[in-house]
Each structure stands twice: as C-alpha cells, then as structure tokens.
C-alpha positions in Angstrom: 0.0 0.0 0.0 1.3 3.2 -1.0 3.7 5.2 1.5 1.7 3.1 4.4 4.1 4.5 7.0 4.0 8.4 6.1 -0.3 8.0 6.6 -0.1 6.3 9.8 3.0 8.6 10.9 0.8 11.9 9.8 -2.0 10.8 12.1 -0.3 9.7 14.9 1.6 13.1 14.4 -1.8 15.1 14.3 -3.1 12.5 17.7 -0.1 14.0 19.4 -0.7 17.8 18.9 -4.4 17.4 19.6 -4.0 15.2 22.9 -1.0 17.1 23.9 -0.4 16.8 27.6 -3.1 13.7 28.3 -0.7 11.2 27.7 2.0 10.1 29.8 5.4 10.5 29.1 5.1 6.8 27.2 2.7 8.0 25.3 -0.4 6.1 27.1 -3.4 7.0 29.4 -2.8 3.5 31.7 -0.3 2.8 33.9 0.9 -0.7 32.6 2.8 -3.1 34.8 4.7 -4.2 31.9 5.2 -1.6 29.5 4.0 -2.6 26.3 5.8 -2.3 22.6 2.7 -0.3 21.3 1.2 2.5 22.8 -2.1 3.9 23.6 -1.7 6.8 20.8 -0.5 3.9 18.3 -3.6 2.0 19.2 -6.0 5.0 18.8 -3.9 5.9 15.5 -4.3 2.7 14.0 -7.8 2.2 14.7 -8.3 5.3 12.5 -5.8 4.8 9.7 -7.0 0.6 9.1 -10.9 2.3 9.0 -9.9 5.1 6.4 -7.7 2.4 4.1 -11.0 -0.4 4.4 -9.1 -2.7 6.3 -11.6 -5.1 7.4 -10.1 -6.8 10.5 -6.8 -7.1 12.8 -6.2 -10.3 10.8 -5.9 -8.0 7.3 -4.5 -4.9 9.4 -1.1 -7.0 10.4 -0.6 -8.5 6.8 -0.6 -5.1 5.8 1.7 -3.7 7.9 3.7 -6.6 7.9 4.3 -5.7 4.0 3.9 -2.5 3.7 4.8 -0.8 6.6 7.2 -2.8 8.6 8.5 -0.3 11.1 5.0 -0.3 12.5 4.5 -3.8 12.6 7.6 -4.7 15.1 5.6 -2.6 17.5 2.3 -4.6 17.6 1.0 -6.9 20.1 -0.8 -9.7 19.5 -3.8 -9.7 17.5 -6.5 -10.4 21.0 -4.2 -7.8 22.6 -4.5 -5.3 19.9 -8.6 -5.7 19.5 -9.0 -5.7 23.3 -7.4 -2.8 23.7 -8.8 -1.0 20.9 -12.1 -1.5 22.6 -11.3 0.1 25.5 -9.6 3.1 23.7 -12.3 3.7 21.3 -14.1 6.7 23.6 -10.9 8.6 23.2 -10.9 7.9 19.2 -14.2 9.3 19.6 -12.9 12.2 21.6 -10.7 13.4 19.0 -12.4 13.0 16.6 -15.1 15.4 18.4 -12.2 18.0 18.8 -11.5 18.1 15.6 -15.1 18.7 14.5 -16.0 21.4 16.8 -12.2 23.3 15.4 -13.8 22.5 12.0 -16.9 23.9 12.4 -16.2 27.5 14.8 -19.0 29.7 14.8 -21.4 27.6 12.4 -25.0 28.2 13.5 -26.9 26.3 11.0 -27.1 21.7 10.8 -28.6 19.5 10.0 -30.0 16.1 11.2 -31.1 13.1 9.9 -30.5 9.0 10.3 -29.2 6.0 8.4 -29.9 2.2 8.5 -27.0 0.0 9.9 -27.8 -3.6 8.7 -26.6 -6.6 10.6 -28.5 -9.6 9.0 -31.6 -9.9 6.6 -35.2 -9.7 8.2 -35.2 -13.4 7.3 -32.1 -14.2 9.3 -32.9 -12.5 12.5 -34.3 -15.4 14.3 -31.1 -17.6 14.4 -29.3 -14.2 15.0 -26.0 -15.3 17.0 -24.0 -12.1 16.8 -24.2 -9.0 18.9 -25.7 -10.6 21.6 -23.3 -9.6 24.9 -24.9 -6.1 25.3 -28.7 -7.6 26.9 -30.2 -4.3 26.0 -29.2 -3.4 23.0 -29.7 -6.3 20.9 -30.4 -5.3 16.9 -33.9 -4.9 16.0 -36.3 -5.0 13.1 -37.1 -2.1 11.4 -38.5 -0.8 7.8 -35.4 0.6 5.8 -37.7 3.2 3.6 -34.7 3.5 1.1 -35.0 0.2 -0.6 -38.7 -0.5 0.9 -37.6 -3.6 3.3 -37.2 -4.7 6.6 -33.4 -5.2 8.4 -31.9 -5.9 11.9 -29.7 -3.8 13.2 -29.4 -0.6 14.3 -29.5 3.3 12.9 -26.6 6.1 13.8 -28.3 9.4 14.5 -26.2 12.1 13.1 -25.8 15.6 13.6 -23.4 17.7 10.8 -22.6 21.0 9.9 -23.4 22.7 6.7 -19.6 22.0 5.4 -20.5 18.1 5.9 -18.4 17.4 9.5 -20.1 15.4 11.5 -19.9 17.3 15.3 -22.7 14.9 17.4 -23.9 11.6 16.9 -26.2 8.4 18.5 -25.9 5.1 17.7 -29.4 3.6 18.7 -31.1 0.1 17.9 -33.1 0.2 14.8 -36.5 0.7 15.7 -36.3 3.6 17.5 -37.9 6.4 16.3 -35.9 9.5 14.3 -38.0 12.4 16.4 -37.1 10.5 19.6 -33.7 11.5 19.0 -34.0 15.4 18.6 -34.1 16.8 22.1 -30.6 14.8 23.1 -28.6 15.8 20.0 -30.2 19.2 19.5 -29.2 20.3 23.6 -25.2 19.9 22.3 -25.6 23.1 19.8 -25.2 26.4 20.3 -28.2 28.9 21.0 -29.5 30.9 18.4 -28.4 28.0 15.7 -30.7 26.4 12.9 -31.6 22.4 12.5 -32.7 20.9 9.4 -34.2 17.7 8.9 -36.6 15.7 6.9 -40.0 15.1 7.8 -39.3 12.4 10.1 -38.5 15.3 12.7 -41.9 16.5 12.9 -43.3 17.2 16.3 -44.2 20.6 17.0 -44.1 19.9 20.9 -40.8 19.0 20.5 -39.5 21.8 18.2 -41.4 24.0 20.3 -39.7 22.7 23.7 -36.4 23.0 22.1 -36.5 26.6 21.0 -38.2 27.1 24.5 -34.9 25.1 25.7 -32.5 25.9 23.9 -33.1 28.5 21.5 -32.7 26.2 18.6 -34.9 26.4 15.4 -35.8 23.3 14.1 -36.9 23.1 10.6 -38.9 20.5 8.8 -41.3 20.2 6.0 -44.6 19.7 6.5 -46.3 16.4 5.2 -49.4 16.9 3.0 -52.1 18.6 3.9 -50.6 19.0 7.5 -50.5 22.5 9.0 -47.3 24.4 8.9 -45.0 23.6 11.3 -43.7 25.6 14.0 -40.5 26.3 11.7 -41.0 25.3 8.1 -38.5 24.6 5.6 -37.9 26.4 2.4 -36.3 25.7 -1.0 -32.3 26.5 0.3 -32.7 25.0 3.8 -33.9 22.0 1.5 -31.1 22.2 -0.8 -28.8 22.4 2.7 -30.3 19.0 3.8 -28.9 17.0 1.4 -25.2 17.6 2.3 -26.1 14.8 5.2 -26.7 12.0 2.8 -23.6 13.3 0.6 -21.6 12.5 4.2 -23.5 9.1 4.9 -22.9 8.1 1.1 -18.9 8.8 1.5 -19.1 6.4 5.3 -20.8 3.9 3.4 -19.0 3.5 0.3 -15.7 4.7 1.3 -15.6 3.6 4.5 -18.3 0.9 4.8 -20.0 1.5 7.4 -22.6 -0.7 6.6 -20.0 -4.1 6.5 -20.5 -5.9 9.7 -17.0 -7.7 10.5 -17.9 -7.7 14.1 -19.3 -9.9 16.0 -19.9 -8.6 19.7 -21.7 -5.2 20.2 -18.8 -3.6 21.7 -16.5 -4.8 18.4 -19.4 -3.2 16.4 -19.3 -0.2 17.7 -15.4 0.5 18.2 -15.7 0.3 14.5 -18.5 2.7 13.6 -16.7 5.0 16.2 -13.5 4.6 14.6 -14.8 5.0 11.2 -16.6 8.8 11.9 -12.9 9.5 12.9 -11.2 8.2 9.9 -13.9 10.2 8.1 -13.1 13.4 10.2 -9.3 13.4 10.6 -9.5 13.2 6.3 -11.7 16.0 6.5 -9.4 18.1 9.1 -6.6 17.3 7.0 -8.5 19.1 4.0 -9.0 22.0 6.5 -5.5 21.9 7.5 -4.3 22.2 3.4 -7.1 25.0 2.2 -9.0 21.7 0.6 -12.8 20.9 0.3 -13.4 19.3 3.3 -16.2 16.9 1.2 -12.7 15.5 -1.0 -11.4 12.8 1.8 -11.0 9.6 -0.4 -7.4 10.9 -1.1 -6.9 13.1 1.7 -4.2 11.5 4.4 
C-alpha cells in the first residue's frame, strides 16, 4: 500500500498535537505493569488509519503492515491484545475525533439532522441471529429501511453535521427507535441561536417547540401533505442544505463501509462505527489543514 508508513506517521503526528499533555510520558493513558511495545496513541492511530484504508479486521491490518509498513508492525501486540485494547480506547478515538469537528466547524449556526440504517442480518435471518448478543439491551432490532422498501436488523446512527459536511454529534441507537425520539438529546449539544434541518421524520411541534423554549434552537422540517405548517417550516435553500447529510452518509458507506458488519460482539461493532466517523473526520481536518474541500477525503491522508 502506497507510502503506508507516512499515513499512519501523519496521524499519529496530528493524535499527538491534539491530545497534547493527556498522555503520559510513554505516550499512554494507563499505567501498565509491563510496558508494552505499542502505545495507547498507536492504538487509537491505528484504529483510525486501518478504517480510512478499508481494512476489514486485525487479521488484514497485520498483513498489511507486515508488508507495507514494517517499522509499525515490530511494534504490535498480538492480534486479541491489539482488538482488546482497541475497545477500550475507542471513547478517546471518539474524543478526538469530536475535537476536531467542533475546530472544524467554529462559529457555524446552521445543521442538519437526519439517520441512516445500519444492517446486521436480513429480516429473514434474525431469528437464528447469533451475533451481537453480549450487550442484553441493545440487541439489533427489526425495522422498515424506507430507502429500498424492506425490513433489516440492526441498528440506525443518528447524526448531527454541519453545513460544510463534519459530522460534530452523533447516537448510535437500535433500529427501531424512532428518528423524532432523537432530537431533544442531540439538539441540547448546539449552540443557541443556531438552525436544524431535517426531513420530515423530525416533525413534532411539541418537540420543536420545547427545544427553541430550551435551547433556542430552530428546528426546521417540511410539512407532510395537507398537515399544518410547522412551528418552523422549511424552504427551498434549507432544502437544498439538507442533502449535504446524505452526501456525508454516502462517502461512510462506500468509502468507509459503514454498513460491513466484520464484528461480531456489540462492543466490536461499535469500536468500528466509532472509529470510522474518525477516519472520516481526521481526512476531513486534514483538508481543512491544506485549504481543501473538506467533502474530497477519499485521497486526503
């Protein structure tokens, strides 16, 4: 793979500068009784870098590195050692990626909201489902996926982005539960006096009322036919603004997969959908970084 080393040493050189001063002077947030080869920061740099290339699993990950990027690979622990610990790291993969949106997106007062379908198995398959099974309640669910007019198991990520495409909140929820459900908890994180767009799935004018009332946020919807207006309806450019979110769940899905299930606990699962909204914003911040379009990331690291 292509100057292998130079991507994964540009990350970890970005990880450093971002979590300047929360890492030991081994460059890890635990106090190990035997110091390990590869750090924390490695781990958390890795978990990024093997999610923006498509690497699928440690398995593929070490074979890579192993050929392409040798220096790296003396480093590694064991394969259980490096996906155990990557669990347990992946709320600080999630933290900077978090940092780097909110640098991304200063001073924006206008987002949008929306969800997408995360498919584990085929409707027809969830019966017998075996996987994701260890976290009691929040087993996958059935739910219509209104795209392709069928019914999945799994679960939907609730996002939040700006108007530039960076994604700055998110929810990872089981896939029946309701899109509206979800506006109150991800619309308290923005700023007052800022602007929500979503589709019509975010109707509820006690909702959008409480949240302007709570937070002075607008939320804007359309209205469905022959339904009153609501509280804060939509026009033509807010419409045109709504569909840079499924431009940004288009590039996680084909770029970075998002919908490929490789995992096969809950936690697993979710390290990697955490991990991949990183890759996906530390090839956006690089674009910042350079003067780029933040929207170009397939070649950005």
């Amino acid at each position: 793979m292509h100057n292998l080393s130079a991507k994964i040493t540009q990350v970890l050189e970005l990880s450093k500068l971002t979590f300047e001063g929360r890492f030991n002077e081994h460059d890890n947030l635990s106090i190990y009784k035997n110091l390990p080869k590869a750090s924390d920061l490695l781990i958390v740099t890795l978990s990024i870098v093997m999610e923006y290339l498509g690497v699928h699993s440690e398995y593929q990950l070490y074979n890579t590195l192993k050929a392409d990027a040798p220096d790296y690979f003396g480093w590694l622990p064991d394969r259980t050692n490096f996906n155990r610990r990557r669990r347990k790291l992946h709320s600080t993969v999630d933290e900077f990626a978090n940092y780097l949106a909110m640098e991304m997106c200063d001073k924006e007062d206008v987002f949008i909201i929306d969800s997408t379908p995360i498919e584990i198995c085929r409707f027809a398959r969830f019966n017998s489902l075996k996987i994701m099974q260890d976290k009691i309640d929040f087993k996958p669910q059935v739910a219509r996926n209104y795209i392709d007019k069928r019914s999945y198991a799994g679960y939907k990520l609730h996002a939040v982005v700006s108007t530039k495409g960076v994604i700055i909140n998110y929810e990872l929820t089981q896939a029946n539960v309701h899109d509206v459900t979800m506006l109150q908890p991800l619309a308290q994180t923005l700023p007052s006096d800022s602007e929500l767009i979503g589709d019509k799935g975010y109707i509820s004018k006690a909702r959008q009322l409480e949240i302007f009332t709570d937070n002075q946020v607008k939320v804007y919807t359309a209205s469905r036919s022959g339904q009153r207006p609501t509280p804060f309806p939509i026009n033509s450019h807010k419409q045109r603004i709504r569909k840079r979110i499924e431009t940004c769940f288009s590039q996680l899905k084909d770029q970075y997969r998002l919908a490929s299930n490789y995992a096969k606990s809950f936690y697993g699962f979710m390290t990697r959908v955490v991990s991949k909204i990183a890759a996906f914003t530390v090839a956006q911040y690089i674009n910042f970084l350079d003067s780029k379009p933040l929207g170009k990331v397939k070649y950005a690291i």
